[in-house]
TORMI-976752 format. One record per residue: x, y, z of N, C-alpha, C in turn; residue in one letter. Coordinates in steps of 0.05 Angstrom, whole numbers, plus 5000, padded with zeros to 4 digits. Layout:
REM residues N
> X  Y  Z  X  Y  Z  X  Y  Z  a
...
REM end
This chain:
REM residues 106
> 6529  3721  5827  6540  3711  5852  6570  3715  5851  x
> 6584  3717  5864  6605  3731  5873  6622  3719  5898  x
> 6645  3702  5893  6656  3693  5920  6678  3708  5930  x
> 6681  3711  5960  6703  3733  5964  6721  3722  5988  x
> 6742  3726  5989  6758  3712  6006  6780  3690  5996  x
> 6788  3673  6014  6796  3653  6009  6828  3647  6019  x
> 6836  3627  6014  6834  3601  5999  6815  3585  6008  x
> 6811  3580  6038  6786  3555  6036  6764  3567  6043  x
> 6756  3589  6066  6736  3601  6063  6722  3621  6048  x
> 6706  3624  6041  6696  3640  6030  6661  3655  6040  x
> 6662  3691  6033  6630  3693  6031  6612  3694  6007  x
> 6598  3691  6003  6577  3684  5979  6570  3723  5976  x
> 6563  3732  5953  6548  3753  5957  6530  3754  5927  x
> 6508  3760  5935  6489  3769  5910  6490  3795  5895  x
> 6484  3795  5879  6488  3828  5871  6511  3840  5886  x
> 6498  3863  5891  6520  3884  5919  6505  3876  5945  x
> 6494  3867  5955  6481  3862  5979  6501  3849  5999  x
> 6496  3844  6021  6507  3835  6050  6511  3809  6036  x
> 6526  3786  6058  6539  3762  6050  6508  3750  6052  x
> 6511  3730  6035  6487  3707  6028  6488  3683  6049  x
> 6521  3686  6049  6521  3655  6056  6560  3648  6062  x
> 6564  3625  6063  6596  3619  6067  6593  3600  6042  x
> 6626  3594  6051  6633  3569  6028  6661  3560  6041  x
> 6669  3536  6049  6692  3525  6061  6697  3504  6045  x
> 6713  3507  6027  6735  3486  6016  6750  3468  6030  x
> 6759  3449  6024  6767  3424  6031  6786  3408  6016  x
> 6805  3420  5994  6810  3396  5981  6821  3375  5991  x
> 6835  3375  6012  6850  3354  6026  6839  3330  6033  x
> 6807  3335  6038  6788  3316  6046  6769  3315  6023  x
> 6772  3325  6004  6757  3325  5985  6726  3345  5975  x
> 6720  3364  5990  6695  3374  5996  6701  3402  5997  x
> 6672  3417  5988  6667  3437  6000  6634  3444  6013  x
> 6641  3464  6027  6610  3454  6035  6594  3494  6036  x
> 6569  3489  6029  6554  3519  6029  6535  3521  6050  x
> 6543  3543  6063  6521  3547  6087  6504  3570  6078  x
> 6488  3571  6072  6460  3595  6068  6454  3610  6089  x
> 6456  3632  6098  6450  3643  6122  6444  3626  6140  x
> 6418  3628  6153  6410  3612  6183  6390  3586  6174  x
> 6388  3588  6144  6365  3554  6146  6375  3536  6124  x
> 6398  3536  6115  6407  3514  6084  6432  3514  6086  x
> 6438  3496  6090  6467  3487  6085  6469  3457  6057  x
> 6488  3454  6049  6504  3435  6032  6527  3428  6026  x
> 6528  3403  6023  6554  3392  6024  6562  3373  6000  x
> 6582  3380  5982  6591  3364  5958  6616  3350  5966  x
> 6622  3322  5973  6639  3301  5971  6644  3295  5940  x
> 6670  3299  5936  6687  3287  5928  6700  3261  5922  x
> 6701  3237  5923  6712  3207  5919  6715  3190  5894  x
> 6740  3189  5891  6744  3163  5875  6722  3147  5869  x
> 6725  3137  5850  6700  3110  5834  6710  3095  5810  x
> 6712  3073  5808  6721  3051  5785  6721  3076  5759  x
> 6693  3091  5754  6689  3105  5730  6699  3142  5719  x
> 6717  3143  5758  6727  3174  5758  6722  3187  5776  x
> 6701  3197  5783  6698  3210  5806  6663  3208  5816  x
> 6668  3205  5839  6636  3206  5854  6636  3233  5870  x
> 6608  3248  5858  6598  3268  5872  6581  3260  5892  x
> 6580  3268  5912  6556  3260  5928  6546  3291  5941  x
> 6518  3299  5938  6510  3325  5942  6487  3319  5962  x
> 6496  3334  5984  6472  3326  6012  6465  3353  6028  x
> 6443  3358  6034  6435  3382  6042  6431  3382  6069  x
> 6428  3406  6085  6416  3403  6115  6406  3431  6120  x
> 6388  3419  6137  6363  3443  6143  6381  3453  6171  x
> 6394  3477  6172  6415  3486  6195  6392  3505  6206  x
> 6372  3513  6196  6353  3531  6222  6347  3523  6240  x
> 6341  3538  6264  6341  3533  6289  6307  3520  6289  x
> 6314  3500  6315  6281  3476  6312  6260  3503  6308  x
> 6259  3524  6329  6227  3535  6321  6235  3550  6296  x
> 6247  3549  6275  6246  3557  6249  6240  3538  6228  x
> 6245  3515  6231  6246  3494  6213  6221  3493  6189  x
> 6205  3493  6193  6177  3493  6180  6163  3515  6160  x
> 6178  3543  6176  6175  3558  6157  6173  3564  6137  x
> 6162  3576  6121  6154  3573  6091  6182  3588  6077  x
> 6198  3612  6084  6230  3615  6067  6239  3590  6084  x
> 6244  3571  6090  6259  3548  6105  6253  3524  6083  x
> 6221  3522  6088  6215  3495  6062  6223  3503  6035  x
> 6226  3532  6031  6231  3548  6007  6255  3542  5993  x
> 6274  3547  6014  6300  3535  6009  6309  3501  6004  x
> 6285  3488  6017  6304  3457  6006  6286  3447  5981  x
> 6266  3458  5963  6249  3460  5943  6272  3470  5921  x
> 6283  3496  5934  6302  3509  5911  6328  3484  5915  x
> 6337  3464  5925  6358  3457  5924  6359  3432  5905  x
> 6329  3424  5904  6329  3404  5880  6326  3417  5859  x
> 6322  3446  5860  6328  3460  5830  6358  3455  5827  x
> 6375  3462  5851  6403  3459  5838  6415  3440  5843  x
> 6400  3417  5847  6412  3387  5841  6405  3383  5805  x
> 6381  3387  5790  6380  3390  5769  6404  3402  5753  x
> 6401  3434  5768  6430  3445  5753  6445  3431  5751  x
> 6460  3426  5774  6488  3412  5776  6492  3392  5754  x
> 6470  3372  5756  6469  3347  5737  6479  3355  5704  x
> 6463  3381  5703  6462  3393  5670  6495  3408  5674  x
> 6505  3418  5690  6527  3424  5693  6548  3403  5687  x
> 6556  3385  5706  6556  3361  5697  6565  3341  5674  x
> 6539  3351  5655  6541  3338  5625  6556  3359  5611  x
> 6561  3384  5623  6567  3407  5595  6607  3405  5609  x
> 6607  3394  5631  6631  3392  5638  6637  3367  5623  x
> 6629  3347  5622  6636  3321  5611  6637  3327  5581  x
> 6625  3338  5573  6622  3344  5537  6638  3354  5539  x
> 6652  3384  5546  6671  3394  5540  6707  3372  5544  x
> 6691  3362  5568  6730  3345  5568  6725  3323  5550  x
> 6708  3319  5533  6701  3289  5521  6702  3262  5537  x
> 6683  3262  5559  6682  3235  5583  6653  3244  5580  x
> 6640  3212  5593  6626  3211  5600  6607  3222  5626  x
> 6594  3231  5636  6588  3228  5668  6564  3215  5671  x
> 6562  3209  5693  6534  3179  5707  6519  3197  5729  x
> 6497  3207  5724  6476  3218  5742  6467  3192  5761  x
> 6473  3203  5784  6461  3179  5808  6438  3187  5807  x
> 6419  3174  5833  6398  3170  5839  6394  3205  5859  x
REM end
């Protein structure tokens, strides 16, 4: 995967293929957020917390209503708790490396 552009926007690309997707940065507000072509979007918040920092990772189904149900549509928010897993294991290998802890939410 491959990001191109920038500073806050960005396109996603796979291999050599057409754009995947966007990516709009935020630091000012804390966030950036990923739009998947026409059915997955996500959004990572940023915030303060007594223990460092709170992630908060929330998804949205951006296809249009007569798409929603679709099987690449349900496909995509199945794969997103794959990369809520990631993230989490990401996460720990970020925390090990700076020597801190990190706290997997719910």
């Amino acid at each position: 995967m491959t990001l191109k552009g920038g500073p806050k926007d960005f396109t996603v690309h796979y291999g050599l293929s057409e754009p995947g997707g966007t990516v709009t940065v935020d630091p000012d507000n804390g966030y950036f957020s990923f739009r998947g072509g026409y059915k997955f979007g996500a959004d990572y918040h940023f915030t303060p917390h007594p223990k460092g920092t709170l992630l908060t990772y929330k998804t949205f189904n951006v296809a249009p209503e007569t798409h929603r149900n679709r099987r690449a549509v349900r496909f995509q928010f199945w794969l997103s708790g794959k990369l809520r897993i990631g993230l989490r294991g990401g996460l720990r290998h970020i925390g090990k490396a700076l020597d801190c802890r990190t706290y997997p939410g719910a």
